[in-house]
C-alpha positions in Angstrom: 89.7 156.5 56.4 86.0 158.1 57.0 83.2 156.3 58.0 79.7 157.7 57.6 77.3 157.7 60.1 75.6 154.8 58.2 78.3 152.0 58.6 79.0 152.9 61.6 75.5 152.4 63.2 75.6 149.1 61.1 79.3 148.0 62.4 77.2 149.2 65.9 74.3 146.1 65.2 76.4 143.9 64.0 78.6 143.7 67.4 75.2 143.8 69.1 74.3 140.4 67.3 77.7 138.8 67.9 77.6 139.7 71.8 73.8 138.8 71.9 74.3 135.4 70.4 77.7 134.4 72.7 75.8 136.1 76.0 72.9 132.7 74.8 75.4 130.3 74.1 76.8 131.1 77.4 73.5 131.7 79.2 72.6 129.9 81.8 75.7 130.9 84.4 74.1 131.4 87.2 71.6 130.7 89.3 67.4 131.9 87.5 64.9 132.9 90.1 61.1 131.7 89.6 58.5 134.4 91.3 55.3 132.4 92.2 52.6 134.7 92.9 51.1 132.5 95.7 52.1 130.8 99.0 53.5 127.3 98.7 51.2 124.4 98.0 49.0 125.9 95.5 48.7 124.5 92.1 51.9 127.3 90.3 53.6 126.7 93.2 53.9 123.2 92.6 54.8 123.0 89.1 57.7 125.5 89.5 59.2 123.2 92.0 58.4 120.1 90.1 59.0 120.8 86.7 61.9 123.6 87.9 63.9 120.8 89.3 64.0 119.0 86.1 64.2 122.1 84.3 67.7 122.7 86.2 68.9 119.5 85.4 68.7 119.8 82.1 70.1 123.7 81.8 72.7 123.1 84.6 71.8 125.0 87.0 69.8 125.9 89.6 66.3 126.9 89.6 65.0 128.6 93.3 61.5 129.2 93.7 60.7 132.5 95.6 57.2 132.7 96.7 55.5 136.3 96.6 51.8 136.1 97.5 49.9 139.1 97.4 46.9 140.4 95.3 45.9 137.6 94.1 49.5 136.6 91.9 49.6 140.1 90.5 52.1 141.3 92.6 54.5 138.5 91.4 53.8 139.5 88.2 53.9 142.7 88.0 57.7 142.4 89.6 58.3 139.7 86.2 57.2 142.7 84.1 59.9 144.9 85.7 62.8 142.8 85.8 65.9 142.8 83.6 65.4 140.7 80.4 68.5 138.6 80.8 66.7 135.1 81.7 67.1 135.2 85.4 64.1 136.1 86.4 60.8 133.7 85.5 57.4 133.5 86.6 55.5 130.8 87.1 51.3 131.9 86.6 48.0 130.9 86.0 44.8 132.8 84.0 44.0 134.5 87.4 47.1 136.3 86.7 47.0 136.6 83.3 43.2 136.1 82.3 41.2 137.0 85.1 43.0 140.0 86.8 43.0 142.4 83.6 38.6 142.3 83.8 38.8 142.5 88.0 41.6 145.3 88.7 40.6 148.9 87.5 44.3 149.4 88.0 46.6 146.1 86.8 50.7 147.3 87.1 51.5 145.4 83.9 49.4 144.6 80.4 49.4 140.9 79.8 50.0 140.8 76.0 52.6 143.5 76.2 55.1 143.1 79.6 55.9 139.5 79.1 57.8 136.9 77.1 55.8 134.0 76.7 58.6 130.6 77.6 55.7 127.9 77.7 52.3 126.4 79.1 53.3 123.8 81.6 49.9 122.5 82.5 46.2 122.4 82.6 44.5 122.4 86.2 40.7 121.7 86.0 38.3 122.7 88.4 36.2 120.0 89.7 32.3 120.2 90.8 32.0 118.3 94.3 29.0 117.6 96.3 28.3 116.7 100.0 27.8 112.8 99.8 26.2 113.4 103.0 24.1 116.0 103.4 23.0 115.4 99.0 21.8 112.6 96.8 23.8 114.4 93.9 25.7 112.0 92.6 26.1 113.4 88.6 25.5 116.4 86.6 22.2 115.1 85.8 21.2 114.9 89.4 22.6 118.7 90.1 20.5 120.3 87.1 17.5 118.4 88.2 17.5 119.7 91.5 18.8 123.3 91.0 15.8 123.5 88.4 13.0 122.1 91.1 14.2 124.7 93.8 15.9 127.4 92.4 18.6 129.1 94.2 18.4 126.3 97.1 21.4 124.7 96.7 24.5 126.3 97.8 28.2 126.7 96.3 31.3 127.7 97.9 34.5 128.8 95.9 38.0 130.2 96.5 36.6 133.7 96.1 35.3 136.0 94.0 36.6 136.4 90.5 38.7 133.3 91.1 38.4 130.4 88.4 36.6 128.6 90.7 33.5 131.1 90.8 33.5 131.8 87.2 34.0 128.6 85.6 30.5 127.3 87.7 28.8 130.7 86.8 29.2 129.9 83.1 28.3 126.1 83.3 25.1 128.2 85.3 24.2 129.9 82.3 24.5 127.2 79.7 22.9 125.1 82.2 19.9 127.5 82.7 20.2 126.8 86.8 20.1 129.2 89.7 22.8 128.5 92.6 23.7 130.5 95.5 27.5 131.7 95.6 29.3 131.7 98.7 32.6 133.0 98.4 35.6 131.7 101.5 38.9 132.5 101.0 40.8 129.8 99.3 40.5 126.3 99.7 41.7 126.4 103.5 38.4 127.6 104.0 35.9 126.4 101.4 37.0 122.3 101.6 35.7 122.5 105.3 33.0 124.8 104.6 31.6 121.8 102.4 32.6 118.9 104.5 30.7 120.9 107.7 27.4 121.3 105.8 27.4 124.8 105.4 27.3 124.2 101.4 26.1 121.1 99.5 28.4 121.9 96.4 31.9 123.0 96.2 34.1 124.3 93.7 37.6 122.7 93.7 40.9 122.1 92.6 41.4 118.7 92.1 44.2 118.0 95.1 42.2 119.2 97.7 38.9 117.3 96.8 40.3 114.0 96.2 41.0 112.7 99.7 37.8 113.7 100.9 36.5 111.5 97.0 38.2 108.6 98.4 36.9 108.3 101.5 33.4 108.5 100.5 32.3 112.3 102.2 31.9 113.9 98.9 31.3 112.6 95.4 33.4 114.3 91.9 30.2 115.4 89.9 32.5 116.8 86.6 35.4 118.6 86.0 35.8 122.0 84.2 39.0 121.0 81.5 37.5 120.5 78.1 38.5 116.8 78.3 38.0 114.2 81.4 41.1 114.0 83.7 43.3 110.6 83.8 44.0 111.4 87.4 39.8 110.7 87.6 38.6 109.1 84.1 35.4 108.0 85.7 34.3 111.9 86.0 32.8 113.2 83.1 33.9 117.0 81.5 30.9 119.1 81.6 31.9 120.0 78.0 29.8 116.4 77.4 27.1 118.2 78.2 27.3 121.5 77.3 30.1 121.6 73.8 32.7 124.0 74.3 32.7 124.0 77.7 36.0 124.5 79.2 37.9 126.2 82.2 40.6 124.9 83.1 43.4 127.1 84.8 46.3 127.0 82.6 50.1 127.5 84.4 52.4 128.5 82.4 55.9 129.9 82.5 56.7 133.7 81.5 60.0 135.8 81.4 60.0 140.0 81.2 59.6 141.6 78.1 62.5 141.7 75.3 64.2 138.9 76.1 66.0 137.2 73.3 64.7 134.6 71.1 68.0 132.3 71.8 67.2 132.1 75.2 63.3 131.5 75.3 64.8 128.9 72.7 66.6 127.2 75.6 63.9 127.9 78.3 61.4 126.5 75.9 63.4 123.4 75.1 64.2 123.1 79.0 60.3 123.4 79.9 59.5 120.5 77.2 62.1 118.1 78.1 60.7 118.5 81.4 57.3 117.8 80.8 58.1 115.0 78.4 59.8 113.3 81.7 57.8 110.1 82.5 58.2 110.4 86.1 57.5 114.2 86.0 54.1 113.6 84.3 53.2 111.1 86.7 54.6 113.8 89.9 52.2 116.3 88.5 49.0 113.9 87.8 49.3 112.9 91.1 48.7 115.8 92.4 45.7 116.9 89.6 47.4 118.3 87.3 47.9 117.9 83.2 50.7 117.9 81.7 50.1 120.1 78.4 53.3 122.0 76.7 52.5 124.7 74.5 55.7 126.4 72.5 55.8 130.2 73.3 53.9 131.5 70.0 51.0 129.3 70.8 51.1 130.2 74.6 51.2 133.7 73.4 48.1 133.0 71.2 46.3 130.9 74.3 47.0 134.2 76.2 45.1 136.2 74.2 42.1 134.0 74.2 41.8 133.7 77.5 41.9 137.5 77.8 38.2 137.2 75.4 37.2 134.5 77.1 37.6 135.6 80.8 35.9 138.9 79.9 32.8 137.8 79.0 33.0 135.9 82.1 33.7 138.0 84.3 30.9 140.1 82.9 28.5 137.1 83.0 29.6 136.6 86.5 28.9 140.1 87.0 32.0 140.9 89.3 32.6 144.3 90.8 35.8 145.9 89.6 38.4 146.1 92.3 
C-alpha cells in the first residue's frame, strides 16, 4: 500500500500530539529549576522560594531556586530565553527585567514579548515614598509638594539606581506633581536605607521590607506608596494615585518559562502558581514581607507585559535615562 506524502506528514502530527499530550500528563518527573536574576533577599527572590515551595507541593516535586545576579536580572533572563521548552527551567522576574530593561539596554539578549512563555503574575511590590522623621517635618504627600514647591530642587531623594523602579516611579509622580527633587542614585537598598537614616537625603525611595523597621521605630515616616491601591501590610498610607488618578508603579513579579512551551504544561504551572497564591498562610508569608498577592492567568500576564513595555517607555524617557 502507498502513502502520499500528504498522510504521511499528517500520520507525522498526529503522533506528535499523542507524545506531546502523554510527555504533560507525565510532566513534572523531575526536579524544575527557577533562575532569579538577583541575589537572595530581594523581592523575586523571595517569592520563588515562598510561593515555589508551595508550588512543589502541589506538582510533587521539587522546586530549587538558583540565584544569577548580574545586569540588573537580565542575565537570568536572557538564560530563560535560551533554555529547552520542556518546563524545567522557570524564571522568576520583575518589570526591571521585563519593562524597564528593553528602554535602558541598547543591546537586550532576548525580546520580551517574543522569548518567553508567560506562566503567571505572582505579585505586586509597591514602592513606598519615605522621609527622614528626623532631619524633616514631612509627614504626608501634602507636606512633600508644599515644600518641594517653596524651594525647588532642595530636597533630596535617594533610590536603588538609575533606571530602577524606584527612580522612575518618583520621577513620574514629579511630573504630575509639578515638583523639582534632586536624584541621588546608591546602589540598591544596602546603600540607600542608610544613606536616608544618616541624613545624607531627606526622602527615600523604597521597597516596602526594608523601610518598615525603620517606620516602626519612629526614624522615618511612610509618606505613600506607588501600587494603584493602598497596601494592607500599611492601610494607613495613602496611594499617590488619590492624588494624582492613574497613578501606579508597582513592580510586578511574575513567573515565566522559555518560548514554545506547551499549553498543557503552562496549564499545570499556571494552576500550580494559583493554588499557591490562593494559600491563606502563603498570602500572609508574602504580606509580611510587603508584598501583594495578585495572580494573573498567562494571557492576561502576557497582556500586562505588553503594557508595561508602553508604560516604562515613556518613563524612561520622562526620566530622561541614558541608554546603557
Amino acid at each position: 500500500m502507498k502513502l502520499n506524502m500528504k498522510s504521511c506528514l499528517l500520520a507525522v502530527a498526529c503522533l506528535m500530539v499523542v507524545a506531546t499530550g502523554a510527555y504533560a500528563e507525565d510532566y513534572p518527573a523531575r526536579a524544575i529549576k527557577i533562575f532569579v536574576g538577583y541575589a537572595p533577599g530581594g523581592a523575586p527572590d523571595t517569592v520563588a522560594r515562598i510561593v515555589g515551595q508551595r508550588m512543589s507541593q502541589v506538582l510533587k516535586q521539587s522546586l530549587i531556586v538558583e540565584n544569577r545576579p548580574g545586569a540588573g536580572g537580565t542575565l537570568a533572563a536572557a538564560q530563560t530565553s535560551k533554555a529547552a521548552p520542556d518546563g524545567y527551567t522557570l524564571s522568576v522576574a520583575d518589570v526591571g527585567e521585563m519593562g524597564i530593561a528593553p528602554h535602558v539596554y541598547k543591546e537586550l539578549p532576548y525580546d520580551t514579548i517574543k522569548d518567553f512563555t508567560p506562566i503567571g503574575l505572582a505579585v505586586l511590590a509597591p514602592v513606598v515614598i519615605v522621609a527622614n522623621a528626623k532631619t524633616t517635618s514631612i509627614k504626608t504627600l501634602a507636606d512633600l509638594i508644599r515644600q518641594a514647591k517653596a524651594k525647588p530642587g532642595s530636597l533630596n531623594y535617594g533610590s536603588s539606581g538609575i533606571g530602577t523602579i524606584h527612580h522612575l516611579s518618583m520621577e513620574m509622580f514629579k511630573s504630575d506633581a509639578g515638583i523639582e527633587v534632586t536624584h541621588v542614585p546608591y546602589k540598591g537598598a544596602g546603600q540607600s536605607v542608610p544613606a536616608l537614616l544618616g541624613g545624607q537625603v531627606e526622602l527615600l525611595m523604597s521597597g516596602f521590607t526594608a523601610a518598615a523597621p525603620h517606620a516602626k521605630s519612629g526614624q522615618v515616616n511612610l509618606i505613600a506608596v506607588t501600587s494603584g491601591k493602598r497596601f494592607a501590610g500599611a492601610a494607613d498610607v495613602p496611594s499617590i494615585s488619590e492624588f494624582y488618578k492613574g497613578f501606579d508603579y508597582a513592580s510586578e513579579i511574575g513567573f515565566l518559562a522559555p518560548p514554545g512551551l506547551s499549553p498543557e504544561i503552562v496549564t499545570k504551572l499556571s494552576a500550580a502558581l494559583k493554588t499557591a497564591l490562593d494559600d491563606p498562610e502563603i498570602q500572609e508569608k508574602l504580606k509580611m514581607v510587603g508584598l501583594i498577592p495578585n495572580w494573573l492567568s498567562p494571557k492576561d500576564y502576557a497582556e500586562s507585559l505588553r503594557q508595561n513595555l508602553n508604560k516604562y517607555k515613556r518613563a524612561v524617557e520622562v526620566a530622561r535615562v541614558p541608554p546603557q
